[in-house]
C-alpha positions as CSV (number, residue, x, y, z in Angstrom):
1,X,-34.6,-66.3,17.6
2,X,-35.3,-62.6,17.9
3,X,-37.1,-62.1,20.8
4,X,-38.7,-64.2,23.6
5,X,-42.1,-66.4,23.4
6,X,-45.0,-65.0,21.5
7,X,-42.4,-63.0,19.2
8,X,-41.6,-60.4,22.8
9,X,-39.0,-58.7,21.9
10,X,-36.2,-59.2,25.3
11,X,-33.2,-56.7,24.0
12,X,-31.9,-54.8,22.0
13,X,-29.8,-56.7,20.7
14,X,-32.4,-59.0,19.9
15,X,-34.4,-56.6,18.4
16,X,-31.7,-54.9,16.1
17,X,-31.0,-58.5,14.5
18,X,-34.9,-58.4,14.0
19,X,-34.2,-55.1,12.0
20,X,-31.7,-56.4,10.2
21,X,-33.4,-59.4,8.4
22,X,-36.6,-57.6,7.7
23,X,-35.4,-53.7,6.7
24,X,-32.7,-55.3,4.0
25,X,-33.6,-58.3,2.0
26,X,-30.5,-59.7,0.2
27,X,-30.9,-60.9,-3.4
28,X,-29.9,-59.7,-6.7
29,X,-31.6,-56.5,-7.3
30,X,-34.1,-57.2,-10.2
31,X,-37.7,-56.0,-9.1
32,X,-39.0,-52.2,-9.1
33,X,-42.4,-50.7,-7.8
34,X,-43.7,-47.5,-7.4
35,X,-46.7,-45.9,-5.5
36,X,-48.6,-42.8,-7.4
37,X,-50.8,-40.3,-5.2
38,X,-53.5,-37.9,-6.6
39,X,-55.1,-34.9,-5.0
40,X,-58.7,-35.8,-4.9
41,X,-61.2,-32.9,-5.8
42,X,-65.3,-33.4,-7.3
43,X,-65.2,-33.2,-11.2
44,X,-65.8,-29.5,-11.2
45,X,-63.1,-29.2,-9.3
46,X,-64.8,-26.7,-6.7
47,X,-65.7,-27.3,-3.6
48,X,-65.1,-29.5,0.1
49,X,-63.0,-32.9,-0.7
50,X,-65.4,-36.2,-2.0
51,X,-66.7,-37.8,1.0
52,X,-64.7,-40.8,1.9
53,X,-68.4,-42.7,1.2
54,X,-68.9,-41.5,-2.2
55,X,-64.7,-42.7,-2.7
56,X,-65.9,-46.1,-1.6
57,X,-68.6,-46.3,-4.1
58,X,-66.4,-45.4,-6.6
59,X,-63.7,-47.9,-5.7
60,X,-66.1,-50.7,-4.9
61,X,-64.7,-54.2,-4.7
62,X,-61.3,-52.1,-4.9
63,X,-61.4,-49.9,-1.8
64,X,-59.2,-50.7,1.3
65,X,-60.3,-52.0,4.2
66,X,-59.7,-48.8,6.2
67,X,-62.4,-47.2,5.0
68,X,-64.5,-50.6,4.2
69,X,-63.8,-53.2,6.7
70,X,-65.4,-55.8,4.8
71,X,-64.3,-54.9,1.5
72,X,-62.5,-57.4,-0.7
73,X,-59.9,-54.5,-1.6
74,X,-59.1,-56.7,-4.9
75,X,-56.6,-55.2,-7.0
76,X,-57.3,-53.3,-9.8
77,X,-56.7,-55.2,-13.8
78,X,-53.0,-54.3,-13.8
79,X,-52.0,-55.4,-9.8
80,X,-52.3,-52.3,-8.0
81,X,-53.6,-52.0,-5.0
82,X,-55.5,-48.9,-3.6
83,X,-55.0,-47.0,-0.8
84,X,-56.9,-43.5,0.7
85,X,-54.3,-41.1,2.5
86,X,-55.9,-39.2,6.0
87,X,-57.0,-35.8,3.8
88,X,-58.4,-38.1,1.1
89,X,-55.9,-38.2,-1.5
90,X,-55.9,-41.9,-3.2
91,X,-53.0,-43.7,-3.6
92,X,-51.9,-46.3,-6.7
93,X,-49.1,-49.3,-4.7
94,X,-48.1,-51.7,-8.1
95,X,-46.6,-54.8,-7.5
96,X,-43.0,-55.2,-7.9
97,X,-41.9,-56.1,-11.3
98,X,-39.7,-57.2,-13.6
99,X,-38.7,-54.2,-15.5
100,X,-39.3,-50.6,-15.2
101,X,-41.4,-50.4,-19.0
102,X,-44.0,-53.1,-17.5
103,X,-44.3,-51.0,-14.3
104,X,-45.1,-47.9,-16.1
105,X,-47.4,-49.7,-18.3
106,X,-49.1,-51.6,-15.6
107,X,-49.7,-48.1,-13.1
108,X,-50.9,-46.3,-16.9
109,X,-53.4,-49.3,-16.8
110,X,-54.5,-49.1,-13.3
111,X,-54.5,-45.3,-13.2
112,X,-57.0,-45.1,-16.2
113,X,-59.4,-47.8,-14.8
114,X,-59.2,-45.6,-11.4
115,X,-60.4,-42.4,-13.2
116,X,-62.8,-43.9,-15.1
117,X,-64.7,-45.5,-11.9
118,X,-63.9,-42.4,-10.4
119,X,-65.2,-40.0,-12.9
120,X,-68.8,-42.1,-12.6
121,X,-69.5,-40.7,-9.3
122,X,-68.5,-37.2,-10.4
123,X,-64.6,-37.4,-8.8
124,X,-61.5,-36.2,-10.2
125,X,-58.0,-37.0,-9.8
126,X,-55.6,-33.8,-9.8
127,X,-51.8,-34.8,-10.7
128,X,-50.3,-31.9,-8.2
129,X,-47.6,-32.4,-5.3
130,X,-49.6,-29.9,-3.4
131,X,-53.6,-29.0,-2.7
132,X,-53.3,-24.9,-3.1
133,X,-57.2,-24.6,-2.7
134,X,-58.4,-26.0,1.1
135,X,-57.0,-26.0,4.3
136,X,-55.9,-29.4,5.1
137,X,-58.7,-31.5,7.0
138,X,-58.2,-34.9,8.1
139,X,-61.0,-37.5,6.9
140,X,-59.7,-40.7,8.1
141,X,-60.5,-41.3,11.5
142,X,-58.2,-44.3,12.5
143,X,-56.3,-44.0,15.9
144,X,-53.1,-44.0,14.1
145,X,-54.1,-40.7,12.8
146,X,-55.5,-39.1,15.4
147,X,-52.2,-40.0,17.3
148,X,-49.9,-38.8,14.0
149,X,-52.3,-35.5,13.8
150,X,-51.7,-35.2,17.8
151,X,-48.3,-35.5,17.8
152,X,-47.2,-33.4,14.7
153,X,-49.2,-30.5,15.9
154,X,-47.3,-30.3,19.2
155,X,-44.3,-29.6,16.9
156,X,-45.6,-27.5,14.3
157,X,-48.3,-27.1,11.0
158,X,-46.3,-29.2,9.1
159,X,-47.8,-32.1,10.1
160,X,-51.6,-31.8,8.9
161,X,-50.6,-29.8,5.5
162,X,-48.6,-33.7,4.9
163,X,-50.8,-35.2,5.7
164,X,-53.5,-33.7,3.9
165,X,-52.6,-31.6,1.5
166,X,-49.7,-33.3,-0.4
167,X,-49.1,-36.0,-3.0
168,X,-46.2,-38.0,-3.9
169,X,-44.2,-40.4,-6.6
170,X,-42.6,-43.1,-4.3
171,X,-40.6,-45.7,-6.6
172,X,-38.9,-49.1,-4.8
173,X,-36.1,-50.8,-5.5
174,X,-34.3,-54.3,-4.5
175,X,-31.9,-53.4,-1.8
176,X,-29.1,-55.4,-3.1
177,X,-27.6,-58.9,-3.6
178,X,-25.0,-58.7,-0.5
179,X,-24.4,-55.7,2.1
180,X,-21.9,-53.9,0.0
181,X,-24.0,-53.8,-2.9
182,X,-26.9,-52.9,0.0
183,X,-24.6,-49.8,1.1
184,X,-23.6,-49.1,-2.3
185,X,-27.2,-48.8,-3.4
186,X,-28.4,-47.0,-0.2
187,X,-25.6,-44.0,-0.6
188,X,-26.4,-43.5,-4.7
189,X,-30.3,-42.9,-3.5
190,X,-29.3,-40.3,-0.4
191,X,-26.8,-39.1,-2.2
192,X,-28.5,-38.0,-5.6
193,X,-31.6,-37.8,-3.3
194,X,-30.9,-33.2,-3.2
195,X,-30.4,-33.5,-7.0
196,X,-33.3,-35.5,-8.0
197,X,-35.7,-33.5,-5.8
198,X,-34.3,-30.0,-7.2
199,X,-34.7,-31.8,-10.6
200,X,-38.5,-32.7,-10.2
201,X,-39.6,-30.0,-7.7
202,X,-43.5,-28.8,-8.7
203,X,-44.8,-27.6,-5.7
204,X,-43.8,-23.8,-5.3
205,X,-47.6,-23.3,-3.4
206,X,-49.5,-24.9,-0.8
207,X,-52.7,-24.1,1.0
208,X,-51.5,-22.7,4.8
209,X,-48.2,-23.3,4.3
210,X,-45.9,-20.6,6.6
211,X,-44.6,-17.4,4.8
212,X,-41.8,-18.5,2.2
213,X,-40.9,-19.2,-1.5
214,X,-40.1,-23.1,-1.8
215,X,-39.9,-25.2,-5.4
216,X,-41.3,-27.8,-3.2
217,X,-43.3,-26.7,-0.3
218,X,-44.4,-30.8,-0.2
219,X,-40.9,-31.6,0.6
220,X,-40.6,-28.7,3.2
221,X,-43.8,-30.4,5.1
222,X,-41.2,-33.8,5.7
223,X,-38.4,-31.5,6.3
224,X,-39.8,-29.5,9.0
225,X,-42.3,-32.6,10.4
226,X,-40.5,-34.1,13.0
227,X,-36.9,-33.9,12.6
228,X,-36.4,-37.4,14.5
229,X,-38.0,-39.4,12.3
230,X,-37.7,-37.8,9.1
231,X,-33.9,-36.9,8.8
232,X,-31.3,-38.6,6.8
233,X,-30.0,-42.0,8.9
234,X,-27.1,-43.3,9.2
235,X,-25.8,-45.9,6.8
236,X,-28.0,-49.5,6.8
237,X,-25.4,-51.2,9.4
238,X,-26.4,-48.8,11.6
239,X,-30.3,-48.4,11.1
240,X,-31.4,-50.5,13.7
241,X,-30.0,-48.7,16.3
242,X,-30.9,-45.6,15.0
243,X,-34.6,-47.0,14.7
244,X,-34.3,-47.9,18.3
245,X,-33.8,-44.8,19.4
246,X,-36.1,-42.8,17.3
247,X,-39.7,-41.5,19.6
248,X,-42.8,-43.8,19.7
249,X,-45.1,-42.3,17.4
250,X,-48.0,-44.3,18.7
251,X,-48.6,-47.0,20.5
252,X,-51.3,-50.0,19.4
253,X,-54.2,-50.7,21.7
254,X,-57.7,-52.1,22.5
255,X,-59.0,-48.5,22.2
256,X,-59.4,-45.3,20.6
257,X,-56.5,-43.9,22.5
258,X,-53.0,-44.6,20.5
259,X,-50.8,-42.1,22.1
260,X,-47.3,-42.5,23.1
261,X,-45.5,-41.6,26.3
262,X,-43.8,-38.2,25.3
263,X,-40.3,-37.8,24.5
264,X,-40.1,-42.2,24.8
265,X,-38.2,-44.4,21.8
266,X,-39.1,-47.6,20.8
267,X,-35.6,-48.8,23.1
268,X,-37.1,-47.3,26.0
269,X,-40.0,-49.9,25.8
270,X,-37.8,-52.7,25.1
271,X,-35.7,-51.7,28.3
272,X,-38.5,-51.6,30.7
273,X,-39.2,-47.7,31.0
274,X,-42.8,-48.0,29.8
275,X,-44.1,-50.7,31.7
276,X,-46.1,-48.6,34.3
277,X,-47.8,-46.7,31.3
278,X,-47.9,-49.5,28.9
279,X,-48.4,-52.4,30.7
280,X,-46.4,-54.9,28.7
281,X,-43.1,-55.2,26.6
282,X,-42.9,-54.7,22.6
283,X,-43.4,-57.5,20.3
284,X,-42.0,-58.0,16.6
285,X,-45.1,-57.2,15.6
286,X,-44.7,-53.6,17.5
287,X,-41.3,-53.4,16.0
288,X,-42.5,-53.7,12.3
289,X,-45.5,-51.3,13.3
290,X,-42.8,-48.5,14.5
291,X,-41.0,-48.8,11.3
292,X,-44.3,-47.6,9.5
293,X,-44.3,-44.0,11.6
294,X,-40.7,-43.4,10.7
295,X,-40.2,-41.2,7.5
296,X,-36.6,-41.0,6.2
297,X,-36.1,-40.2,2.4
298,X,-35.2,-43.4,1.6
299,X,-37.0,-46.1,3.8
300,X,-35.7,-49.6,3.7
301,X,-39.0,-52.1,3.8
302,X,-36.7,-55.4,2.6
303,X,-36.7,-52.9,-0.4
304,X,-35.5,-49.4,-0.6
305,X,-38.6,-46.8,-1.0
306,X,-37.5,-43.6,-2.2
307,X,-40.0,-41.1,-1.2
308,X,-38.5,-37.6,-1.4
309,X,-39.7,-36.6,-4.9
310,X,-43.1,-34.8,-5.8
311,X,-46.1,-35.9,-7.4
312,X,-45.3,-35.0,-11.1
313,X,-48.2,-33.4,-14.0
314,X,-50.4,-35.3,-16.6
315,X,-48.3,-38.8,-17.3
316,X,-45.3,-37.0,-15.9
317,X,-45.1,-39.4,-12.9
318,X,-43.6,-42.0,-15.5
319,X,-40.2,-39.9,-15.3
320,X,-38.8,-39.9,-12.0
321,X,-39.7,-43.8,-11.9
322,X,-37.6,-44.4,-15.0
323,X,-34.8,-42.2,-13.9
324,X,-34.6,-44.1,-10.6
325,X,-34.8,-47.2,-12.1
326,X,-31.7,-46.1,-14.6
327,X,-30.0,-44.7,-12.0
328,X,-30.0,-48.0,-9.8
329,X,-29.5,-50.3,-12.8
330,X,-25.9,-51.8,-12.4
331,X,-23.8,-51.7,-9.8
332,X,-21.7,-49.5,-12.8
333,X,-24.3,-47.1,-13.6
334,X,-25.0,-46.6,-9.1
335,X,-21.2,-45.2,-9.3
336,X,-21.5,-43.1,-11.5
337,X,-24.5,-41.5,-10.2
338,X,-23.3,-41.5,-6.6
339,X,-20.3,-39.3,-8.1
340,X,-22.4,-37.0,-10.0
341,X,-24.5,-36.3,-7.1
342,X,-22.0,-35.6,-5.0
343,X,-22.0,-31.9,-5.4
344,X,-24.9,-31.0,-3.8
345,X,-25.4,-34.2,-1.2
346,X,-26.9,-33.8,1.9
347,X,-28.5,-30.1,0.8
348,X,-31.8,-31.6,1.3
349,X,-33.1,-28.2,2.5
350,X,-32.1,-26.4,-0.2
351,X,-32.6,-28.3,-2.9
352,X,-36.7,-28.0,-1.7
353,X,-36.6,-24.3,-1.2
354,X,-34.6,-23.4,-4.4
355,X,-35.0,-26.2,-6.7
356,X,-33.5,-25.7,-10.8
357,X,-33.0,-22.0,-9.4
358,X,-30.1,-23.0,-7.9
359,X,-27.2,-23.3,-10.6
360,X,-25.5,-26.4,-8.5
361,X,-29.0,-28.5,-8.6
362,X,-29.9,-27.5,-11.9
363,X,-26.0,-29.0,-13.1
364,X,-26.0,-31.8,-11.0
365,X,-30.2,-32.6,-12.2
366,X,-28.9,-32.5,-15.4
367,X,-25.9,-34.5,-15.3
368,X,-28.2,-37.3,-13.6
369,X,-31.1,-37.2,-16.3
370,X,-28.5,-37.6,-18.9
371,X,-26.6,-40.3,-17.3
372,X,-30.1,-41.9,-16.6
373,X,-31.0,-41.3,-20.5
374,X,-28.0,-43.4,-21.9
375,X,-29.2,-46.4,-19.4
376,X,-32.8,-46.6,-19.8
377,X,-34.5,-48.9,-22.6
378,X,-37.3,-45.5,-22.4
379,X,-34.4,-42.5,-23.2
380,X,-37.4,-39.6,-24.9
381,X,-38.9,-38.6,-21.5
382,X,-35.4,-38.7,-19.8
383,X,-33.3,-36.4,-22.8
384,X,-36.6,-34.3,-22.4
385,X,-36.3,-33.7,-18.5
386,X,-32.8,-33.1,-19.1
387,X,-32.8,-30.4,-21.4
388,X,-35.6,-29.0,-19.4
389,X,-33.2,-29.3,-16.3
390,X,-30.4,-27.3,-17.8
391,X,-33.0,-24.9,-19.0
392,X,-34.0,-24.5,-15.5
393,X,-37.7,-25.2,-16.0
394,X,-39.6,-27.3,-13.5
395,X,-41.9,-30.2,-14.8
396,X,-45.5,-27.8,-14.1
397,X,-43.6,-25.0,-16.2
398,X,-42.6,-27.8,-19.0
399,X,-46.0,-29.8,-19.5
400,X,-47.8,-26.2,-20.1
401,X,-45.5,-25.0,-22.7
């Protein structure tokens, strides 16, 4: 067993085998899901954010618990669940699927029913990877985010615009049948990771964002957030020591107070360090809990969340899903890719700050999107993002013309 009585974590070593039965789920990869985030704003689109009350009336037997304890937080027709990020932006989580056109048509179902109930008490949901209108104010008032707004502000702004004023497209994958397949799947999705974010960059403004021109000042926020638990890690046999040693975020308690010993890793808790300040050792439970405050680009969760590219306009959010999901489709089709993306791996920085203007992004975008076109069952919106890749057009550009 991993760990000691009562699931206490004893070691390290005991906690890395932990990690590595829960963080990579072996089994032939035939499931996809996706999460869709909206900027919330009243229907006039003027004015403070919706109170999280009035969201919660809206929602009804739909909202989460985290802002209704007692609420049933049923899922809406289609399976998705809902979820209400700390500045107020609402979140669509599907359930994983069979195949990448009942996904889309399931989150198109889900997504109407939200606006509609929405829409009833006068709210409306902006399809934008960044709020250019307020300064970023926190409305949830959990103590995991008054820790994560604590902590992020010792470092820089970054923190609060993320997690207020931004908005995302997250799609999840199977991680793979057997731990090459796992590492073969896990290098295609960091390395076309620079690519695919140059390819669907729409964020060029964001409300109190420092002085600089970025395609995707939403991406910059996770790039310049905390650099320890939002860089690129190392390859999946070596996660769990790398999430080991990554800084406690915040800590779980009876009270208000979830703040973490400064500068201390999740390691430093299993080895003792902590126990004047904490008072006990780390449980599984703790472990799976730290795993939620760490941020790569691609997070593996059994699954493999990619979560590096924007929230896209209109019905737009359909595209990056099918290209991931084309992308990942055969053990084939992940070489390819991987190969193609090449080229401009590991430039996460500046594929955010110069996106299509960059001739090696806008090549290697391109050379993705068309690969992903001829292995999609769904090829229109993928030859259209193509052609508007090589044009050098970025998707806000494209759904106005």
């Amino acid at each position: 067993m991993a760990g000691g009585r009562d699931g206490a974590l004893d070691s390290r070593a005991a906690a890395a085998a932990y990690l590595g039965g829960i963080c990579f789920k072996l089994g032939p990869p035939a499931r996809i899901g996706a999460e869709l985030e909206w900027i919330t704003v009243p229907a006039d689109g003027c004015g403070a954010r919706p109170a999280l009350g009035r969201v919660a009336a809206a929602l009804g037997p739909h909202a989460p618990t985290t802002v209704v304890p007692d609420s049933p937080a049923h899922p809406l027709p289609a399976g998705s669940r809902v979820t209400i990020e700390p500045g107020g932006q609402l979140e669509l989580s599907s359930s994983p699927v069979g195949s990448v056109a009942e996904l889309c048509a399931g989150l198109a179902v889900d997504a109407a029913v939200l606006r509609g109930r929405l829409a009833a008490h006068s709210i409306r949901l902006l399809a934008v990877a960044a709020d250019t209108r307020r300064p970023p104010r926190r409305l949830l008032s959990s103590p995991r985010y008054r820790a994560m707004e604590a902590a992020f502000a010792a470092i820089g702004p970054f923190g609060a615009l993320m997690m207020c004023n931004t908005a995302a497209t997250q799609v999840s994958v199977d991680a793979g049948a057997d731990p090459a397949e796992v590492d073969a799947r896990w290098r295609c999705l960091y390395t076309i990771g620079p690519a695919l974010v140059a390819a669907f960059a729409c964020s060029p403004r964001l409300y109190g964002a420092p002085a600089g021109a970025w395609a995707s000042q939403r991406m910059r926020t996770w790039l310049f957030l905390d650099h320890s638990r939002t860089a690129e890690p190392p390859a999946p046999a070596q996660y769990p020591a790398w999430v080991l040693d990554r800084p406690l975020l915040c800590v779980r308690r009876g009270g208000p107070d979830w703040s973490a010993p400064r500068d201390a890793t999740f390691g430093d808790w299993i080895d003792g360090a902590l126990d004047d300040e904490l008072g006990r050792r780390p449980t599984r439970d703790d472990l799976r809990y730290h795993l939620t405050t760490l941020f790569p680009p691609v997070r593996p969760a059994g699954h493999l969340e990619v979560r590096y590219l924007d929230a896209q306009p209109g019905p737009g959010w359909a595209v990056p899903i099918l290209a991931v999901a084309a992308l990942t489709g055969s053990p084939e089709v992940v070489s390819q890719a991987t190969s193609l993306g090449a080229t401009t791996a590991g430039r996460w920085q500046d594929a955010a700050r110069h996106g299509l203007a960059d001739p090696d992004f806008r090549r290697a975008g391109t050379d993705l999107l068309e690969l992903a076109t001829a292995h999609t069952t769904v090829p229109a919106p993928l030859a259209a993002a193509a052609r508007r890749c090589r044009r050098g057009i970025d998707p806000v550009r494209a759904a106005a013309a």
